[in-house]
Steps between C-alpha positions, in 0.01 A plus 500: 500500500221658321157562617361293290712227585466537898111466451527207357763332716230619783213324345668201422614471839143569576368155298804302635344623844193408427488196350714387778219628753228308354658182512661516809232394684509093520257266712465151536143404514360447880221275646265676696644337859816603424430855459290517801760318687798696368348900567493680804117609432254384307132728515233490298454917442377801225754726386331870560789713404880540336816707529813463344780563726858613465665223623786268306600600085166491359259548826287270719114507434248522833201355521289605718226186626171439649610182707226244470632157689830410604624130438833562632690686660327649812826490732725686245252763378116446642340780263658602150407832364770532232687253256833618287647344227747628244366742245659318228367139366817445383624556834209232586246781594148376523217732346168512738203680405348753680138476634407210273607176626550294814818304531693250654824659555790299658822696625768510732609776787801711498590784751156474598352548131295222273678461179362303198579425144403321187693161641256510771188383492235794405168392341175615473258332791227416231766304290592255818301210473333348862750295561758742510272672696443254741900431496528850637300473758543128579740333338831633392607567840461131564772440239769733524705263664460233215658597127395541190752390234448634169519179195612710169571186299485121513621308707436656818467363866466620894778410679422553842131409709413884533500553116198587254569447163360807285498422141246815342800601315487166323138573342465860562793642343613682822151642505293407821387183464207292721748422789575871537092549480385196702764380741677524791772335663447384820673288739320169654461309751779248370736753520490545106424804277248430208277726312136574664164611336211492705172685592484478871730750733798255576632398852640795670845333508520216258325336242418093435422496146674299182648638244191586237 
């Protein structure tokens, strides 16, 4: 085989890799609750420094946080001071800047390490809107025994008394839509899960409110 011809066998096996890299990283869209619910940790911090590590095929990035408030998580890991996630996006690698942002950053704990990608929930703190706010603080934990089924197309029911019907992929294209922004899932007093918005900090256990 020629020079000429091994280079390009190389870089065409370099595309194939590629391309298959960039779309190998699939999520199904999340409310809110669920992503609080389903992570180990979820703080509210400000990503002061990055290193890329030499861990796995194409490395693990390090970031390196200034811990803010934690939501969850205090019996697994009370104080985070470093978040990894895969150094590839096609690998689902998230991308954080450095000394620019606060975020939310949700995660889970392995071998004593917080580990985070792009099919967790990361966002920037001044994107949430108050209710989500509030939902971390108040609300979500409420819920995370109720669940929130996800309506792609029409006709679509709850099948159970602890369900939430979440339809924002009906009008928002998959995008997040005003239940994601606005609402919580919360079980009452009836035993039944429905979705919540209010102003006031709920009851510390349960919440006696119809469904808006």
């Amino acid at each position: 085989m020629s020079r000429w011809v091994l280079s390009l066998f190389v870089l065409l096996c370099s595309w194939r890799l590629s391309d298959l890299l960039v779309g190998a990283c699939t999520c199904v869209p999340v409310h809110p609750q669920d992503a609080f619910c389903n992570s180990d940790i979820v703080i509210r911090a400000k990503v002061v420094g990055k290193k890329l590590m030499k861990d796995g095929p194409f490395g693990t990035m390090r970031y390196t946080i200034k811990q803010m408030k934690m939501y969850r998580g205090f019996e697994k890991m009370p104080h985070v001071q470093y978040i990894y996630t895969e150094a590839s996006e096609g690998l689902c690698g998230v991308k954080l800047e450095v000394n620019k942002y606060q975020y939310l950053i949700t995660g889970r704990v392995y071998d004593g390490k917080v580990y985070t990608g792009l099919c967790n929930m990361n966002e920037k703190w001044d994107r949430l809107t108050l209710s989500q706010r509030k939902g971390l603080n108040h609300r979500y934990h409420l819920g995370c025994g109720c669940k929130i089924k996800p309506c792609y197309y029409l006709p679509c029911f709850v099948t159970s008394k602890n369900e939430c019907l979440w339809t924002d992929m009906l009008s928002s294209f998959g995008q997040p839509g005003y239940q994601s922004k606005h609402y919580a899932c919360i079980k009452q007093k009836e035993g039944y899960c429905s979705w919540y918005r209010g102003w006031a900090p709920p009851d510390k256990t349960i919440i006696n409110a119809t469904d808006p």
